[in-house]
C-alpha positions in Angstrom: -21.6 1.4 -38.6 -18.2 0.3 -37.6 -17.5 -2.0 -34.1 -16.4 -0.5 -31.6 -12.6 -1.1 -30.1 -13.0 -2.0 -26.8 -9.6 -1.5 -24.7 -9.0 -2.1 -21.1 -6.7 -0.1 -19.1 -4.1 -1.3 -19.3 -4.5 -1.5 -23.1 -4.7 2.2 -23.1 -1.9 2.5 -20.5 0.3 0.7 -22.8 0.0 3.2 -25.8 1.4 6.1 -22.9 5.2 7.2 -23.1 7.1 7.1 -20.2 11.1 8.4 -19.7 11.5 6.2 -16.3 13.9 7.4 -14.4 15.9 5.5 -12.0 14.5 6.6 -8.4 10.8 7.0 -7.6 9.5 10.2 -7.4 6.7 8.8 -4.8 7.4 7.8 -1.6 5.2 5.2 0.8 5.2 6.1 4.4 5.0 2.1 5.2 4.2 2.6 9.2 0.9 4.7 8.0 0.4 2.3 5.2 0.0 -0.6 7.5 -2.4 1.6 9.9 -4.9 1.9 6.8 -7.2 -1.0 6.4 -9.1 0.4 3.6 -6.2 1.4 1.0 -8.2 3.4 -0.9 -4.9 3.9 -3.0 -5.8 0.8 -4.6 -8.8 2.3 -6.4 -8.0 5.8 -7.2 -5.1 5.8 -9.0 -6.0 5.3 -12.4 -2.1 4.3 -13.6 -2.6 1.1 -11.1 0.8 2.6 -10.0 -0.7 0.7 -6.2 -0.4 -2.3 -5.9 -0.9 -5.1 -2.3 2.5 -6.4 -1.9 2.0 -10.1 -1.7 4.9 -10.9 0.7 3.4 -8.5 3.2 -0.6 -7.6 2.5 -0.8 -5.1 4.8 1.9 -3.2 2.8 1.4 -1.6 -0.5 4.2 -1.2 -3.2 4.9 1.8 -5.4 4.8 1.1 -9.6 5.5 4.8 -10.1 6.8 4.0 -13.7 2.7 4.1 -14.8 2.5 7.0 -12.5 -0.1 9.5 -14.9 1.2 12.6 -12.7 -2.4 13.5 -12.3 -1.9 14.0 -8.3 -4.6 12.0 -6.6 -2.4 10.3 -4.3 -1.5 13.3 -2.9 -4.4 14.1 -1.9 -6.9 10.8 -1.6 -4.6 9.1 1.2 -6.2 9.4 4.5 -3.3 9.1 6.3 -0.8 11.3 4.1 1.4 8.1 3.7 2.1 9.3 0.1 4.7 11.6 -0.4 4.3 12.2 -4.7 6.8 15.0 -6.2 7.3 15.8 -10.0 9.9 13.1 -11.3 13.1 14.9 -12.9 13.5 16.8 -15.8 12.2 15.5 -18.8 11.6 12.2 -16.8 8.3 11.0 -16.5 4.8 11.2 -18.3 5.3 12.2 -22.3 1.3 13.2 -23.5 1.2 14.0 -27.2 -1.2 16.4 -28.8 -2.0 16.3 -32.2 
């Protein structure tokens, strides 16, 4: 039997392709984000597109160039601090089948 490739996240993230475009296409309401103690944005987005900023931990920042398009955010932030659109035209997420 063969071993078994293990690959972390980030591994897998890496092997995604991406057309980033210039602007985000999420946007952080940061007076709701600093109201949230419990930044459950942290843990479900699977792109790690959330991150603590470390000049102000109370604020989160926005890596929306991992951004999976998958939609959580609109939906798991308590507060509705994240406003997520579809990026641009052929900007964004590429998925290949095959």
């Amino acid at each position: 039997m063969g071993k078994i490739l293990e690959l972390t996240v980030e591994d897998k993230l890496y092997t995604t392709k991406y057309e980033t475009d210039s602007r985000s296409h999420i946007k952080v309401n940061g007076d709701l984000c600093r109201t949230c103690s419990s930044k459950p944005c942290l843990r479900f987005c699977s792109g790690d597109v959330y991150k603590i900023n470390p000049s102000e931990p109370d604020q989160v920042t926005v890596n929306y160039e991992n951004c999976l398009e998958c939609g959580t955010c609109r939906h798991g932030c308590p507060f509705n601090a994240i406003d997520w659109q579809y990026p641009d035209g052929a900007m964004g997420v590429k998925y290949r089948y095959g």
